[in-house]
C-alpha positions, 0 to 999 in steps of 0.5 A: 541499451537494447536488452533494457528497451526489449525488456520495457517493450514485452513488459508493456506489451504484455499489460495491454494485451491483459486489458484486452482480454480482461474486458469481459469482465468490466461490463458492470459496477461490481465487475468492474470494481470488486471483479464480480467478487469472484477474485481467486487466491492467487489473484488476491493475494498478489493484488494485495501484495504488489499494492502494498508495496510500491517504489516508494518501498523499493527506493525511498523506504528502503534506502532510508530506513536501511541508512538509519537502522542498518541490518535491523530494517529488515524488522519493517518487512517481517513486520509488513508481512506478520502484521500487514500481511498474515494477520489482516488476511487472518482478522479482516479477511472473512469478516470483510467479505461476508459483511460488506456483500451482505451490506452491498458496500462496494468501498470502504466509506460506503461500508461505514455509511451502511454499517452506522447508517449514516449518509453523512459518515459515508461522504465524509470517509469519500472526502478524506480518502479523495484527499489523501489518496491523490498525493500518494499515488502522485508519490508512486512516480518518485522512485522512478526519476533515478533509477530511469536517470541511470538507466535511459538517456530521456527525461524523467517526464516521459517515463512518468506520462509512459507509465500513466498512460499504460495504467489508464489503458488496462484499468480502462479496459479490463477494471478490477480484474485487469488490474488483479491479472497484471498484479500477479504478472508483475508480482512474479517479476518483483519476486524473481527480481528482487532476488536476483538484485540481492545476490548481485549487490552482496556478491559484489561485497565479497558474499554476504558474511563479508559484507557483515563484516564490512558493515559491522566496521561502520562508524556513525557519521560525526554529528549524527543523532541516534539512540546507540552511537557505536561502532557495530550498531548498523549491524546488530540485532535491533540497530542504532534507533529501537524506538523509532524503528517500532514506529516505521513497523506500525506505521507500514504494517499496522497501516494496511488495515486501515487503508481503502485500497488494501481492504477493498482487495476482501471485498473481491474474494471469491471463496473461504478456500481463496482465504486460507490460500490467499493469507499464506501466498501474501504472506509469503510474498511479503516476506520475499518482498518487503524482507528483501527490499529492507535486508538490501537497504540495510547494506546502505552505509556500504555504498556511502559516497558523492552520488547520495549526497546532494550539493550542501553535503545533505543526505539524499535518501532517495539515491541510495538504492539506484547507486547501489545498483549503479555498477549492476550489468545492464540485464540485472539494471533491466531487471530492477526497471520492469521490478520498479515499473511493476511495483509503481504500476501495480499500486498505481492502479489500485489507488486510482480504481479505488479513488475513482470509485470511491468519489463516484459511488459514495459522493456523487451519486446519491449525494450531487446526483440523486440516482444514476443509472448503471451505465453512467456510473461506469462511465464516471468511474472511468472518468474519473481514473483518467482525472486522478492519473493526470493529477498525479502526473501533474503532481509528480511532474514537479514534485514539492519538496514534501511529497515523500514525506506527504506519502507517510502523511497519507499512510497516517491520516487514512489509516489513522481515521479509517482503522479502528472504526473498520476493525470495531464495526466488524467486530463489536455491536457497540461502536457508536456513530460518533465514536466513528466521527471521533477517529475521523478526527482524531486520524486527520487532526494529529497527522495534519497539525503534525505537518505544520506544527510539527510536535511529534519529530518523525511524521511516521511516528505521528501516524503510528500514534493515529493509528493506535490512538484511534483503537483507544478512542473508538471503544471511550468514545462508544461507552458513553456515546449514545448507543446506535438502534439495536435493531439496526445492529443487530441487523447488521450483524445477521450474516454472520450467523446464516446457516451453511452447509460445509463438506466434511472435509471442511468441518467436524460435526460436535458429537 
């Protein structure tokens, strides 16, 4: 008990004291949202990892996914980082951060105000992301009521208000760069962590070939519904549900591109260099990271026993991960607490900076307030951080039944509104304004019907197909919609072609 307490202690110390020094560079909007757009590669690339993934992964997702697919979840997390990780940095990356400067869009929704010159698009988009990212953030907490339970003796609430508490602090204080600082600091921790969490769970089974074998044994529960119901699915090369598990990929890697506080991490890059190195170091940590957590999860059937079921014999996915640590030594549970701590809080952050400045920036001012001064949209921002996190602990504090599937609701009704009119309207002159309206629509519309009528049986199914729809609609739409001005578009798309001049190193002249 004593090394985990002197572990939490150093762990928050050392975020506080980052608050602290990142004060500096909060003094005004754009540095205390974008970081002055002057983040370097490491730090961009971990704060667009460690907000990427968050407990949701390392528990709930993991143990799920693991559970229904065996070995071939790890599928997910090389997905999350070709997909999510290597090609949003290598599609959206440049692109992002030349047009939004060149437009001075600070979130996302003030991006899709001034690129289809639309005020009402602009609230819109502030109004979906102000009602979906609420119930996200609420579900950052929910990986940590187990693993807290096995680890401390104290109620679960505590932990919660601990970790708010600690976030409000630094984001507070030091705003995007505090929280891009304590991203890289935590992203280490759940490097080194998940490593150390891997070879501790498979040397327990005997190494990883035994636990192969072991797994390969594995017969499907009597009753269970899946596509190849066989001894030996859970570990062969695509599992037992090839279908479903291409939804799961799409779902948690596609997703990214389309969600506020992901992209926003290319609105603070600093340099072309920052890009490149920024692209290959996410990757990378995506790879360890989301590859680790569903390779762990994949050994799930392994651990099967009391602990993971609930009273009426249901699976409760939730458990599997914390009893599959349950056994660990103290200094390794230690570990997985500040690797869990680190995920929630590091995604946490993101989502209330983002929140927060999203409802301030593009719905109160110029919408219910008509012109703030500086100061004052400072002081809403940090209002409205302290707003979301008690929202979220009141949310989290007695979660309803459907949090953690609202996560996945909330991953696919952002993405799936957002998505296709980001990627087009960076790339194509000829995305119209409705087509934008229509993938609204469309985005929000099937995942939230899907909620309650549910015609699609997977709500991650049901925002993977939001997301690929919306790539569809927004070009149908856009052909016989009527076109936007050209001389607005054209306008737009300016900053592309500025002239610059490069080293030699950097290009090759043509001659």
């Amino acid at each position: 008990m004593f090394v985990k307490i002197l572990l939490l202690i150093v762990f928050f110390a050392s975020m506080i004291l980052i608050g602290f020094i990142s004060r500096k560079h909060a003094k005004n909007v754009n540095d205390f949202v974008l970081g002055g757009r002057s983040v370097g590669p490491w730090l961009s690339a971990f704060a667009y990892g460690t907000s990427y993934f968050s407990a949701v992964v390392f528990v709930g997702y993991a143990g799920q996914f693991g559970w229904k697919y065996g070995i071939a979840s790890t599928w997910i997390g090389i997905g999350n980082a070709v997909i999510g990780s290597l090609m949003a940095w290598a599609i959206l990356g440049r692109r992002t951060r030349v047009m939004t400067q060149a437009l001075s869009a600070k979130t996302m929704p003030d991006f899709f105000g001034k690129r289809f010159d639309s005020n009402a698009l602009k609230i819109a988009a502030s109004a979906i992301a102000f009602v979906f990212l609420i119930p996200y953030t609420a579900s950052v907490y929910n990986g940590l009521s187990r693993l807290f339970g096995m680890a401390f003796d104290i109620p679960y609430i505590w932990c919660v208000i601990a970790m708010a508490v600690l976030t409000a602090v630094y984001v507070l204080l030091g705003g995007y760069m505090a929280t891009a600082l304590n991203d890289f600091v935590q992203g280490l921790i759940m490097i080194g962590g998940i490593i150390a969490i891997i070879a501790a769970v498979l040397n327990g089974q005997g190494g990883f070939t035994q636990a192969l074998i072991k797994l390969s044994e594995v017969k499907p529960a009597e009753g269970e519904t899946l596509a190849v119901a066989q001894t030996g699915v859970f570990d062969s090369f695509f599992g037992p549900d090839p279908l479903n598990l291409l939804g799961v990929v799409i779902l948690t890697s596609l997703g990214t591109w389309g969600l506020p506080q992901m992209v926003q991490k290319f609105y603070a890059i600093k340099s072309e260099k920052a890009i490149k190195t920024g692209m290959i170091v996410s990757t990378f940590f995506a790879v360890v990271i989301a590859g680790g957590c569903y390779f762990l999860g994949g050994f799930a059937r392994l651990f099967d026993g009391e602990a993971i079921h609930g009273a009426n014999g249901a699976m409760v996915y939730d458990a599997i991960i914390p009893s599959m640590l349950s056994s660990l030594p103290d200094i390794l549970i230690g570990i997985v607490i500040v690797l869990v701590l680190s995920a929630s809080m590091s995604t946490l952050s993101s989502l209330v900076l983002t929140s927060s400045s999203t409802l301030t920036l593009d719905f109160i001012n110029g919408t219910i307030v008509k012109k703030m001064s500086e100061r004052k949209q400072l002081l809403c921002i940090r209002i409205f951080v302290v707003f979301f996190i008690v929202i979220s602990v009141v949310i989290a504090a007695d979660p309803p039944t459907f949090i953690a599937q609202l996560m996945g609701i909330s991953w696919g009704a952002l993405a799936g509104a957002f998505l296709a009119p980001f990627v087009y309207g960076l790339y194509w002159k000829g995305t119209t304004q409705l087509s934008v309206w229509a993938s609204f629509a469309f985005g929000v519309g099937i995942t939230v019907a899907n909620m309650f009528f549910k015609f699609i049986a997977s709500p991650i199914n049901a925002g993977a197909i939001a997301m690929v729809g919306g790539l569809i609609i927004v070009p149908i739409v856009s052909k016989i919609t009527p076109k936007m001005n050209k001389e607005h578009t054209d306008k737009m798309f300016q900053c592309y072609e500025e002239k610059v001049e490069v080293t030699r190193k950097t290009a090759i002249e043509d001659k």
